[in-house]
N, CA, C and O atoms as a CHARMM CRD file, in Angstrom:
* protein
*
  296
    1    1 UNK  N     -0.29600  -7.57000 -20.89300 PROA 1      0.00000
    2    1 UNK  CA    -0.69000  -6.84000 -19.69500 PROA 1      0.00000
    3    1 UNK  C      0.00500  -7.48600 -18.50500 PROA 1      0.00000
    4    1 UNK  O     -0.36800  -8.51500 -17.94200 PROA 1      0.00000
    5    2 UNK  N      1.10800  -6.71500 -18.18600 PROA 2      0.00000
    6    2 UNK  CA     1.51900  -7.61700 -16.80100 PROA 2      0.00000
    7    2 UNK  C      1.00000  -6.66900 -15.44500 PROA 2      0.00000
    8    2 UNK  O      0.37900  -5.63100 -15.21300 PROA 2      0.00000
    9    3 UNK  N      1.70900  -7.78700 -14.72400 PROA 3      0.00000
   10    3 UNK  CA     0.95000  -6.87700 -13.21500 PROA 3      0.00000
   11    3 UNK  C      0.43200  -5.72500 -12.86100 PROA 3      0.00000
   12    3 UNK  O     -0.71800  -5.46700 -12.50600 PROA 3      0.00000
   13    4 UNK  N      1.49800  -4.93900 -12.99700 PROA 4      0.00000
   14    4 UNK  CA     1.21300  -3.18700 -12.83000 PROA 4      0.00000
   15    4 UNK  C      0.54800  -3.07100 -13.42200 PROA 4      0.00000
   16    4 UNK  O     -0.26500  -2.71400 -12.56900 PROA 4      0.00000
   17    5 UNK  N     -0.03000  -3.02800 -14.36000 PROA 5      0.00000
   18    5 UNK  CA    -1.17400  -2.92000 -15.56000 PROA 5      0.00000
   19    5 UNK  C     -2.56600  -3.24900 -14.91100 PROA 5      0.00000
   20    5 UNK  O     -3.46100  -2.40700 -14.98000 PROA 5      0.00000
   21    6 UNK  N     -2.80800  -4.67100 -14.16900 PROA 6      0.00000
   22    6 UNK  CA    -3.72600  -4.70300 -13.76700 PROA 6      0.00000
   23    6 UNK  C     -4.22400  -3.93600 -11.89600 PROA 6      0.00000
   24    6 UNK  O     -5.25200  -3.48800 -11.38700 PROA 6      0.00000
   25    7 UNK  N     -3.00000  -4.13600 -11.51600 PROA 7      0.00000
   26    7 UNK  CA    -2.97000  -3.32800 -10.32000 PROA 7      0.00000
   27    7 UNK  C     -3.60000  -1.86100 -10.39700 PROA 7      0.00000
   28    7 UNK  O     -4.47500  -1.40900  -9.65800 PROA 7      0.00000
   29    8 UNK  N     -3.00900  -1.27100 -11.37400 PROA 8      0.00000
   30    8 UNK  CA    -3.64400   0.31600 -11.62800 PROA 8      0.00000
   31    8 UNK  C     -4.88700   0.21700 -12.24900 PROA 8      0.00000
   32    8 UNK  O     -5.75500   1.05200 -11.99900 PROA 8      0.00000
   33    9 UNK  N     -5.05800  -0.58300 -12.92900 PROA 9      0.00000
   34    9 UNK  CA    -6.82300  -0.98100 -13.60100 PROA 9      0.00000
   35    9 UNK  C     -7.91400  -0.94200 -12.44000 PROA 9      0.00000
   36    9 UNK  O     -8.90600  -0.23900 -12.24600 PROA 9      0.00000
   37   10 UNK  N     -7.15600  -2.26900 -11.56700 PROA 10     0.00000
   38   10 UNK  CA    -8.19400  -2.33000 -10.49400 PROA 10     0.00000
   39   10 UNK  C     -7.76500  -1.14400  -9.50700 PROA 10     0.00000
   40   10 UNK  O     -8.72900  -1.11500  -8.74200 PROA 10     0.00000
   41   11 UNK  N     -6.96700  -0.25000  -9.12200 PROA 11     0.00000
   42   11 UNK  CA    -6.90600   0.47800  -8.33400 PROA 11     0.00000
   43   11 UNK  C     -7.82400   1.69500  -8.84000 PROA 11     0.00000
   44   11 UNK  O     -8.34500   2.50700  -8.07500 PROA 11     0.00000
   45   12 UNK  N     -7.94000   1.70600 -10.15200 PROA 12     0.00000
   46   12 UNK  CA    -8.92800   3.08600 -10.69500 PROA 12     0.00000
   47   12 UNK  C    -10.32500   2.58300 -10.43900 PROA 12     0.00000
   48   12 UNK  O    -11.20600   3.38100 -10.11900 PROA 12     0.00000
   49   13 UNK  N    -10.57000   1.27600 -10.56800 PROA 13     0.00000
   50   13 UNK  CA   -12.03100   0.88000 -11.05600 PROA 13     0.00000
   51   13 UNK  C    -12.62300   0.72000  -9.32500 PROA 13     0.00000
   52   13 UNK  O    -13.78500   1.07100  -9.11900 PROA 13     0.00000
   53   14 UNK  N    -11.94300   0.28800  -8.36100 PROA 14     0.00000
   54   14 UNK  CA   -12.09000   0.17200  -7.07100 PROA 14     0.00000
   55   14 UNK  C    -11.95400   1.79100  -6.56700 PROA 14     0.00000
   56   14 UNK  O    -12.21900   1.97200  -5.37900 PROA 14     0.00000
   57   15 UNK  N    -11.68900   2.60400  -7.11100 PROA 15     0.00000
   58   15 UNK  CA   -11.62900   3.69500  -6.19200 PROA 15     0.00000
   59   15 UNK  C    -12.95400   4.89200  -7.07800 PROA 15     0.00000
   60   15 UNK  O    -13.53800   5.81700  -6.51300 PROA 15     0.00000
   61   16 UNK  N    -13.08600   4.55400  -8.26900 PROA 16     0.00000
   62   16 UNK  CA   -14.61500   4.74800  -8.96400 PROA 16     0.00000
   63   16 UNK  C    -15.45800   4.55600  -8.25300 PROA 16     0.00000
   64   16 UNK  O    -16.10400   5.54200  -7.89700 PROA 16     0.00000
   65   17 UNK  N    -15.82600   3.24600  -7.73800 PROA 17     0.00000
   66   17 UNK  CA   -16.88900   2.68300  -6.85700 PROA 17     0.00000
   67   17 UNK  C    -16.78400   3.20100  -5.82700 PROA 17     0.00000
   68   17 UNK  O    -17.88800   3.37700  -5.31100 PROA 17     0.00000
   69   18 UNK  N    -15.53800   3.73300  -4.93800 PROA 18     0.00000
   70   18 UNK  CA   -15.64800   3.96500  -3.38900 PROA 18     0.00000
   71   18 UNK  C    -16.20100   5.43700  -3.47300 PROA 18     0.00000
   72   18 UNK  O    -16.97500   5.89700  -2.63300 PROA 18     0.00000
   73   19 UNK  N    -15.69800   6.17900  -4.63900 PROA 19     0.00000
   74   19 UNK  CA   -16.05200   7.45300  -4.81600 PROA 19     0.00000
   75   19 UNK  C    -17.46200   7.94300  -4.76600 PROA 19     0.00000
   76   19 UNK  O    -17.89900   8.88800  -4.10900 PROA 19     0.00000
   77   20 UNK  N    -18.39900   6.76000  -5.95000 PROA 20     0.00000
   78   20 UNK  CA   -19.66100   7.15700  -6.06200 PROA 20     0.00000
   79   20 UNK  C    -20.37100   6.20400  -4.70400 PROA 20     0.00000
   80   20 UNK  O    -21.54300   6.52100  -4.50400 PROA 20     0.00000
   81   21 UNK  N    -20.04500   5.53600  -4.13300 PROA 21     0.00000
   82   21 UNK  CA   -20.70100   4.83200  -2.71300 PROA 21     0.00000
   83   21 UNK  C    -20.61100   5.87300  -1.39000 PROA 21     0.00000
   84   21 UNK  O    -21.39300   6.00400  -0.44800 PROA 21     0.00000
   85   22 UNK  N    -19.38600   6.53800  -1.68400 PROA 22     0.00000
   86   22 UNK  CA   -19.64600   7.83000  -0.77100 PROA 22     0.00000
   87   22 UNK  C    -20.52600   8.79500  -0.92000 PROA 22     0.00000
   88   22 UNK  O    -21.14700   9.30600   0.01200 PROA 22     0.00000
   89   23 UNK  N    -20.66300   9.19800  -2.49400 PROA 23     0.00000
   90   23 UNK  CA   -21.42700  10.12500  -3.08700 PROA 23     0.00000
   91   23 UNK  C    -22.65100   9.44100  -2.32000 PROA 23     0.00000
   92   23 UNK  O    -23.23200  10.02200  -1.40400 PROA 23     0.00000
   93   24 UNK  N    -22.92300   8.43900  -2.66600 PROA 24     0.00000
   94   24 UNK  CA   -24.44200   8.20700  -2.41100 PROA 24     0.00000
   95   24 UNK  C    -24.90600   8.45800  -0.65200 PROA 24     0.00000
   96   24 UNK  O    -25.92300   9.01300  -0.23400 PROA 24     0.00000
   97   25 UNK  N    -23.96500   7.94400   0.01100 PROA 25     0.00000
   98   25 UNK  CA   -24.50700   7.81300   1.83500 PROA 25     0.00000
   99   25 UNK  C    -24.58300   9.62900   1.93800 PROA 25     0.00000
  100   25 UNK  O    -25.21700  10.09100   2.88600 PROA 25     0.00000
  101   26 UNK  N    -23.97200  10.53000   1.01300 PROA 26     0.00000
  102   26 UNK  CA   -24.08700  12.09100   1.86300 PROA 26     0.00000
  103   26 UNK  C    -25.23100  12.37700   0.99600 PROA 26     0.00000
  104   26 UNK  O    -25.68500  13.52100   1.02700 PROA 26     0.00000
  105   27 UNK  N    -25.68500  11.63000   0.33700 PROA 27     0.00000
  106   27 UNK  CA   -27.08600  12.31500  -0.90700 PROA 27     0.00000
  107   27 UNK  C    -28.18500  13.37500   0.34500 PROA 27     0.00000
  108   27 UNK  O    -28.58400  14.53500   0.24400 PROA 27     0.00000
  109   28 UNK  N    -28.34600  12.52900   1.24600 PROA 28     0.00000
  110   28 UNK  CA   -29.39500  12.72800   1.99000 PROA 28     0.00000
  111   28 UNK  C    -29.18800  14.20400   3.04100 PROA 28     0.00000
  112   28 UNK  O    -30.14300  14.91000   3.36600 PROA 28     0.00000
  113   29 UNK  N    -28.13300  14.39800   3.35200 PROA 29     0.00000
  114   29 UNK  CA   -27.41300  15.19100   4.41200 PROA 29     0.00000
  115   29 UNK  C    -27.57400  16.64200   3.99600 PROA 29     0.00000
  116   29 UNK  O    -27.64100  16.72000   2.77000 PROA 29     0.00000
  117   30 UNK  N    -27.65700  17.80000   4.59900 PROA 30     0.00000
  118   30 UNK  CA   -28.14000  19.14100   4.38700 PROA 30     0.00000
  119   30 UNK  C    -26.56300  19.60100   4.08800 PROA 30     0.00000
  120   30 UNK  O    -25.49100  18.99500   4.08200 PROA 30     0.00000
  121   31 UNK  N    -27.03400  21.20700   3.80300 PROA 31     0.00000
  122   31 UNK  CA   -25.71400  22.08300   3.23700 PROA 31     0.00000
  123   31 UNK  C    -24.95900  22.02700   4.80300 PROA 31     0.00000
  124   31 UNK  O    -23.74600  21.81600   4.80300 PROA 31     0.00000
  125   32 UNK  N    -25.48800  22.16700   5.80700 PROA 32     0.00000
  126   32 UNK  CA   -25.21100  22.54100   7.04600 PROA 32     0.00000
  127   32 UNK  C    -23.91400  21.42500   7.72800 PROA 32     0.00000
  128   32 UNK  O    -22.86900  21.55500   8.36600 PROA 32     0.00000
  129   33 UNK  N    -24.51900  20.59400   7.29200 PROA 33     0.00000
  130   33 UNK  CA   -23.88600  18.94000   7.93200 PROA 33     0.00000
  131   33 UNK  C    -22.72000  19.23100   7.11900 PROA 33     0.00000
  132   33 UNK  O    -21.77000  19.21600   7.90300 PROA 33     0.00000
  133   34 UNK  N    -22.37200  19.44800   6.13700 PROA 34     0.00000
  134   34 UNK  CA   -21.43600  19.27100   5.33400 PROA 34     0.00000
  135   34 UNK  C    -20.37900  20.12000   5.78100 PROA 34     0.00000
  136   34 UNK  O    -19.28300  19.56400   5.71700 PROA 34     0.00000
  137   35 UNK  N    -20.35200  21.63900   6.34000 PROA 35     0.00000
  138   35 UNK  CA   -19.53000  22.24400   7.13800 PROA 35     0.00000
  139   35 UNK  C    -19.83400  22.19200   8.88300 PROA 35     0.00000
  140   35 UNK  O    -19.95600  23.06300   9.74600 PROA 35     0.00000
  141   36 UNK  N    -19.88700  20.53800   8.88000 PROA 36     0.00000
  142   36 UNK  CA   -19.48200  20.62500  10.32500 PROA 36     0.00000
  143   36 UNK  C    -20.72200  20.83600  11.32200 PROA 36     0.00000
  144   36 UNK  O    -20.50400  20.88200  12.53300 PROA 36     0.00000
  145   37 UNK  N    -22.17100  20.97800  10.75600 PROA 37     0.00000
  146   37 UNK  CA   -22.95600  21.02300  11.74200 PROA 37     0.00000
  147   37 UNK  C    -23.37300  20.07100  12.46800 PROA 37     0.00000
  148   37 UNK  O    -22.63300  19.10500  12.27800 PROA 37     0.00000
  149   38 UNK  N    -24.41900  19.76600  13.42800 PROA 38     0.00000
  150   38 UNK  CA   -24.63700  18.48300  14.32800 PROA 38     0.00000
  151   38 UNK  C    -26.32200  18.71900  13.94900 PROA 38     0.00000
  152   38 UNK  O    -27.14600  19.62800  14.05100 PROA 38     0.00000
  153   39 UNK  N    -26.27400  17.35800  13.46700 PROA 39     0.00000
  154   39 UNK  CA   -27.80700  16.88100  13.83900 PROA 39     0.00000
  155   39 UNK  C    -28.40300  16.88000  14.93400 PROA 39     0.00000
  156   39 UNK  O    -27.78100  16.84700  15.99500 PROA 39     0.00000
  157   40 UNK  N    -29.40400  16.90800  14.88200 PROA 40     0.00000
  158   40 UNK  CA   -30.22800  17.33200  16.43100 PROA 40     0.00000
  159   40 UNK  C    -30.58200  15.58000  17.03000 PROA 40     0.00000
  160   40 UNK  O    -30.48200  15.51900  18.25600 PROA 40     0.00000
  161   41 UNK  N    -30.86500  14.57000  16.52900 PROA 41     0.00000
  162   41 UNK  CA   -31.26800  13.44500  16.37400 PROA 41     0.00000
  163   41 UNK  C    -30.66700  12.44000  16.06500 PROA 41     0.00000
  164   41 UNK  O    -30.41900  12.28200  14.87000 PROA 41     0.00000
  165   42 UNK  N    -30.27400  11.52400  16.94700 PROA 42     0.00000
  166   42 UNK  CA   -29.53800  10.27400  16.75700 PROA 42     0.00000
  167   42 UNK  C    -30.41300   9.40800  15.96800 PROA 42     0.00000
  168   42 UNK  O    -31.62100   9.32200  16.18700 PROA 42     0.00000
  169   43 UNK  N    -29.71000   8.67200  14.91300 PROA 43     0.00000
  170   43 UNK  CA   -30.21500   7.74900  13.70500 PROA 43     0.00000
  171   43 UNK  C    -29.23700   6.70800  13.82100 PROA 43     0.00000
  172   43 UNK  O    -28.01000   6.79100  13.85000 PROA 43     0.00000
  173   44 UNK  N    -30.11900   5.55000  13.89200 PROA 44     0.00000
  174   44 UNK  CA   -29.29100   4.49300  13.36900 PROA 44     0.00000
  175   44 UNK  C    -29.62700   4.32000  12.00400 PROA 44     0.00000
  176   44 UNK  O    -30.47500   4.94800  11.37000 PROA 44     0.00000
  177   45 UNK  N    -28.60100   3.06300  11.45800 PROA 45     0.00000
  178   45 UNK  CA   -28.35300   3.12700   9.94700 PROA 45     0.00000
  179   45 UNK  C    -29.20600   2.05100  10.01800 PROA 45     0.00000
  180   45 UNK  O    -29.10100   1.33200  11.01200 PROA 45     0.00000
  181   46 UNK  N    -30.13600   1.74600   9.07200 PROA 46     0.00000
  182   46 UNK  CA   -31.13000   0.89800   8.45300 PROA 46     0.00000
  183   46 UNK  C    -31.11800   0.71700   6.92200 PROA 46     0.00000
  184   46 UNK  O    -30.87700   1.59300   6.09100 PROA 46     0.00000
  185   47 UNK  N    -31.39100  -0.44900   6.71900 PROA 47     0.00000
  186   47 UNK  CA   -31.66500  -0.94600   5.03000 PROA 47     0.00000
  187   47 UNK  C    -30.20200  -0.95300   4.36900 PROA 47     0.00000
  188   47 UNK  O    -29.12600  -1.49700   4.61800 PROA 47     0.00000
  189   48 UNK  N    -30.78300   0.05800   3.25300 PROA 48     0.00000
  190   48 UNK  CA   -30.16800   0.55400   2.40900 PROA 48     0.00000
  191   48 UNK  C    -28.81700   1.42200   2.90700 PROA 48     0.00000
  192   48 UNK  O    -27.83600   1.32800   2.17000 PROA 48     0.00000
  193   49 UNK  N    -28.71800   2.13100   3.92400 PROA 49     0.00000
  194   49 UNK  CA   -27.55200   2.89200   4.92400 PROA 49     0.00000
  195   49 UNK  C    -26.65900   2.31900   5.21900 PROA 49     0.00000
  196   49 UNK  O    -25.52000   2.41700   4.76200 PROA 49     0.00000
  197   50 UNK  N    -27.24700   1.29000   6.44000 PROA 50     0.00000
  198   50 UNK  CA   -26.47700  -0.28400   6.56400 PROA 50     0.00000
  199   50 UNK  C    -25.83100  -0.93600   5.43500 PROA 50     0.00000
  200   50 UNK  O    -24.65100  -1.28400   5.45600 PROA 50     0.00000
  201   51 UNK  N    -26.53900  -1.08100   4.55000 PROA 51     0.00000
  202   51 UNK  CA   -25.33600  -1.69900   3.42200 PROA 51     0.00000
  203   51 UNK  C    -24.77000  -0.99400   2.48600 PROA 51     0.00000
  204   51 UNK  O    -24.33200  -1.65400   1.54300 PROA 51     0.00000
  205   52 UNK  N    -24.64800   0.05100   2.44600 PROA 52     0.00000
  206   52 UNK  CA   -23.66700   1.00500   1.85800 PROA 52     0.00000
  207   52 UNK  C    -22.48900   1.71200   2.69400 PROA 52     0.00000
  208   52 UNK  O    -21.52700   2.25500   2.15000 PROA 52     0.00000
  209   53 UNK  N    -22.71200   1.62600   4.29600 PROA 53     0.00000
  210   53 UNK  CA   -22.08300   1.95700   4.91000 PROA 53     0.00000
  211   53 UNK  C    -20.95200   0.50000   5.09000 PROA 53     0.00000
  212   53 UNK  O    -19.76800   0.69100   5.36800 PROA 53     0.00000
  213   54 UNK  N    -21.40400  -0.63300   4.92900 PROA 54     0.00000
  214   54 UNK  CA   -20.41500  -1.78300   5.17600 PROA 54     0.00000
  215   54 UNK  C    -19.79700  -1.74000   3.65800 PROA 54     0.00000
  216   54 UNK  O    -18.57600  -1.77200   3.49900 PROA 54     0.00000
  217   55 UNK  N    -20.63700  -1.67100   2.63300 PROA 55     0.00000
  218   55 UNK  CA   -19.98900  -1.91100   1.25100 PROA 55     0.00000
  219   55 UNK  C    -18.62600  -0.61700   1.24000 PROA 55     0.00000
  220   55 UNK  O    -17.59000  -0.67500   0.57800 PROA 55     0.00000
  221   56 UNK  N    -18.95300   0.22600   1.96700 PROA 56     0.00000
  222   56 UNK  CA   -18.02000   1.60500   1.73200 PROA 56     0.00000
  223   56 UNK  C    -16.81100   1.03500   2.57900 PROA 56     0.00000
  224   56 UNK  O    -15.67600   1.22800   2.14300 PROA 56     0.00000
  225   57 UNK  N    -16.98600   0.35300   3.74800 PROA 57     0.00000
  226   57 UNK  CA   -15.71400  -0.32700   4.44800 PROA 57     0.00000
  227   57 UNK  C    -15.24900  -1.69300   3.87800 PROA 57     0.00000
  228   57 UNK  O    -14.11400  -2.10200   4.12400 PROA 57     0.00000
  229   58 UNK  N    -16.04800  -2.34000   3.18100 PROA 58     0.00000
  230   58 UNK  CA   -15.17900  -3.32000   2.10700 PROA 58     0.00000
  231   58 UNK  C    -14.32200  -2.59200   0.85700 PROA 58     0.00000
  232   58 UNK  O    -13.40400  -3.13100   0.23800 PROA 58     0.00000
  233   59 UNK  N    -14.76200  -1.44800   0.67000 PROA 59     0.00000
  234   59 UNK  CA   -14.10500  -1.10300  -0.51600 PROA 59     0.00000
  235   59 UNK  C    -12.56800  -0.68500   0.16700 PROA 59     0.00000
  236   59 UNK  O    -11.45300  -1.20100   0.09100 PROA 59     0.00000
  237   60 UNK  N    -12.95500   0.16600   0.66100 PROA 60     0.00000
  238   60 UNK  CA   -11.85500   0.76600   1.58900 PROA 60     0.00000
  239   60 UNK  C    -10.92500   0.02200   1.61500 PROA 60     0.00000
  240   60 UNK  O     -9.86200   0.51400   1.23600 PROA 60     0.00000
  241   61 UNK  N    -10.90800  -1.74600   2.14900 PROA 61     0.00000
  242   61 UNK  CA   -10.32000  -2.21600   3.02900 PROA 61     0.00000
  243   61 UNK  C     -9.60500  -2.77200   1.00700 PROA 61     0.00000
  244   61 UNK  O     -8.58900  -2.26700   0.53000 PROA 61     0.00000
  245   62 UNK  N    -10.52400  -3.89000   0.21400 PROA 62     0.00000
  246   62 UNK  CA    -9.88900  -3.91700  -0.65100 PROA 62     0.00000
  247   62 UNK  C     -8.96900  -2.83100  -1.47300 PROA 62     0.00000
  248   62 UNK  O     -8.00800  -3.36000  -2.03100 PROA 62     0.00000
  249   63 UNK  N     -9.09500  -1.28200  -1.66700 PROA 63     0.00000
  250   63 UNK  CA    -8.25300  -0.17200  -1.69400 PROA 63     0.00000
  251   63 UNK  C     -7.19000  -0.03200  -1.21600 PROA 63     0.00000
  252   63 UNK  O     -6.26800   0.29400  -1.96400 PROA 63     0.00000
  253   64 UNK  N     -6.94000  -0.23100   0.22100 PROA 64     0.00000
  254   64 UNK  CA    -6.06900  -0.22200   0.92100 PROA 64     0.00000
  255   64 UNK  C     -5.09800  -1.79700   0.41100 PROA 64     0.00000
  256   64 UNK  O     -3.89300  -1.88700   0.17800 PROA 64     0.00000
  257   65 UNK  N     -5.81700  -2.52400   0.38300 PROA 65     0.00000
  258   65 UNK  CA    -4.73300  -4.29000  -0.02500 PROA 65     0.00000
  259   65 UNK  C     -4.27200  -3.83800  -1.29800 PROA 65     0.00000
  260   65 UNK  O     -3.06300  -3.91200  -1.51800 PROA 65     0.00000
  261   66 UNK  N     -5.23000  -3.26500  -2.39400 PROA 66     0.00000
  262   66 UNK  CA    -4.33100  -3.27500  -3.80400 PROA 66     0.00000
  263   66 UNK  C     -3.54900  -2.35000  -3.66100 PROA 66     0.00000
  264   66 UNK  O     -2.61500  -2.39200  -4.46200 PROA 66     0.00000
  265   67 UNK  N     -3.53700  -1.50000  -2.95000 PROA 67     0.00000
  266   67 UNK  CA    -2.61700   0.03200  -3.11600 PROA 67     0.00000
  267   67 UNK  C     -1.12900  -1.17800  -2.48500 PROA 67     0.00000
  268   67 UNK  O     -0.32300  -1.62700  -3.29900 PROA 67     0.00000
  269   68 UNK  N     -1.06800  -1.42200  -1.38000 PROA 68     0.00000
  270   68 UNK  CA    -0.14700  -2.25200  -0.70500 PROA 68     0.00000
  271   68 UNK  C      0.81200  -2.70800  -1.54000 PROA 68     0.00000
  272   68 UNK  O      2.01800  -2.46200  -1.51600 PROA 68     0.00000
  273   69 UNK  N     -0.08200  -3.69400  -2.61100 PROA 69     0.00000
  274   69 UNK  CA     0.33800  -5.03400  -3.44800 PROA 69     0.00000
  275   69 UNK  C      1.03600  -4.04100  -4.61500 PROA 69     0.00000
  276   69 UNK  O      2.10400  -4.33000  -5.15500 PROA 69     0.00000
  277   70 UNK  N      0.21600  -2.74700  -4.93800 PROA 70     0.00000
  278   70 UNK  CA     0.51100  -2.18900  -5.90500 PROA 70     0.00000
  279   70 UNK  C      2.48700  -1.53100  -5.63400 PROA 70     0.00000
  280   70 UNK  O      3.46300  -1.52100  -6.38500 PROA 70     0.00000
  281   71 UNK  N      2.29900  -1.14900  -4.41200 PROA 71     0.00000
  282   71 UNK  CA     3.84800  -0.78400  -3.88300 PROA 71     0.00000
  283   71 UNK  C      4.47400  -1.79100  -3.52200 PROA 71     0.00000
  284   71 UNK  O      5.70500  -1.80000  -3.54500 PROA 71     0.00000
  285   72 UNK  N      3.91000  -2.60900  -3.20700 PROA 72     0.00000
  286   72 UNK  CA     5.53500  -4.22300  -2.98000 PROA 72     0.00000
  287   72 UNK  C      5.68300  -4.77200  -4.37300 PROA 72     0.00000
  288   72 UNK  O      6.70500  -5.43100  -4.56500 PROA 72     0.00000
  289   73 UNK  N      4.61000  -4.57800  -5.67400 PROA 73     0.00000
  290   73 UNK  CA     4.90300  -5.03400  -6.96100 PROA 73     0.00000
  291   73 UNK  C      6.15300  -3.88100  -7.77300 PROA 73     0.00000
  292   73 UNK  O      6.92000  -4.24100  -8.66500 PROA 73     0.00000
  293   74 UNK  N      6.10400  -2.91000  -7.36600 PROA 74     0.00000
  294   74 UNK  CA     6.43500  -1.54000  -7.90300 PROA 74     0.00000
  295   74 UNK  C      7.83300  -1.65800  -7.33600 PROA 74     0.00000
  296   74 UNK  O      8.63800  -0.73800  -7.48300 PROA 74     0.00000
C-alpha cells in the first residue's frame, strides 16, 4: 500500500464522516428551510449543535489538507 492508496482511503473515510455530520446538524430543520426559507427566531448553537458544528469545521479543514497532500503526492 503506498501513499496514494492511503491518501484516497483516508480521503473516502474523512469525507463519509463529513457527509453524515452534515446529515445530522439539518436533521432538525423543516422542508421550508431547506429551499431557502428564514426562520423567524434567532438560535444560538448549544450542546450537542456546538459540537457538531465545530466537528463539521475540523473535518472540513482535515478534507481540505488531505485533498492538498493528495495532489502534491499525485
Amino acid at each position: 500500500m503506498d501513499l496514494r492508496d492511503f491518501l484516497s482511503l483516508a480521503l473516502i473515510l474523512v469525507s463519509s464522516l463529513l457527509i453524515v455530520v452534515v446529515l445530522l446538524q439539518s436533521k432538525g430543520t423543516g422542508f421550508g428551510a431547506a429551499l431557502g426559507g428564514q426562520d423567524a427566531s434567532y438560535r444560538t448553537r448549544r450542546g450537542m449543535q456546538r459540537s457538531l458544528h465545530q466537528l463539521t469545521i475540523a473535518l472540513v479543514v482535515v478534507f481540505l489538507g488531505l485533498a492538498a497532500w493528495a495532489v502534491a503526492a499525485g
